[in-house]
C-alpha positions, -999 to 999 in steps of 0.1 A, spaced: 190 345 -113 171 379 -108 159 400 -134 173 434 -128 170 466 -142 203 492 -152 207 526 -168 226 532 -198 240 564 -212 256 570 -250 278 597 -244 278 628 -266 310 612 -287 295 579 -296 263 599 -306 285 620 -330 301 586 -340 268 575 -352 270 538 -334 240 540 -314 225 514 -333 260 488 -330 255 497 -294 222 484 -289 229 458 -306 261 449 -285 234 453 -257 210 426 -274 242 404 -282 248 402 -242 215 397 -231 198 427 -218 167 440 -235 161 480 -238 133 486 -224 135 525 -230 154 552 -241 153 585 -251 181 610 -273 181 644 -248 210 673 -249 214 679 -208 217 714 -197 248 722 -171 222 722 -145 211 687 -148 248 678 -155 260 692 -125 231 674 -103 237 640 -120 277 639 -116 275 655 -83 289 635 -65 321 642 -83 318 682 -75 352 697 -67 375 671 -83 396 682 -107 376 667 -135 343 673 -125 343 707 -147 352 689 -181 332 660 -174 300 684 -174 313 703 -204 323 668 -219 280 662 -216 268 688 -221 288 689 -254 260 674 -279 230 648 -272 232 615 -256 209 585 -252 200 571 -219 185 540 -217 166 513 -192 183 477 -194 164 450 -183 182 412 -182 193 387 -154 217 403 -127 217 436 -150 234 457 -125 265 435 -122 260 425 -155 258 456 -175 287 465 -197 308 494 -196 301 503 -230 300 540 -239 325 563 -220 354 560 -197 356 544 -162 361 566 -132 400 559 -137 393 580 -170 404 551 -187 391 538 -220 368 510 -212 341 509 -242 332 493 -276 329 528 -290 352 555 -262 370 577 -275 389 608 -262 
């Protein structure tokens, strides 16, 4: 099995939950070690750059509001086949479903 690395973001909600800890955790639980992270509040520039991909669908506009609505945590995952591995934790899917320990709408 290969060790891989993944990223790993806390969306704004979870932060303002206060379950970044039970998240890492989770993370620990399944394996992966974090092998760095940092709390940052992205501007709609960087928003709009990360998620573009996504520019001109009909929810690309709330989804940068949605994160550029308070701080989240990005993090490095390291653990074996991280990239298929990794769980969905924090945040919807791209079906805007539900799909996380801690998502909320």
């Amino acid at each position: 099995m290969a060790i891989e690395r993944t990223f790993s973001i806390i969306k704004p909600n979870a932060v303002a939950k206060n379950v970044i800890g039970n998240i890492f955790a989770r993370f620990e639980a399944a394996g992966f070690k974090i092998v760095g992270t940092k709390m940052l509040h992205l501007t709609v520039e960087q928003a709009r750059g990360f998620y573009a991909e996504h520019d001109g669908k009909p929810f690309f506009d709330g989804l940068v509001e949605f994160m550029t609505s308070g701080p989240i945590v990005v993090s490095v995952l390291e653990g074996e086949n991280a990239r298929s591995a990794s769980p969905r934790s924090a945040g919807r899917d791209q079906s805007g479903k539900r799909t996380g320990w801690y998502s909320a709408r």
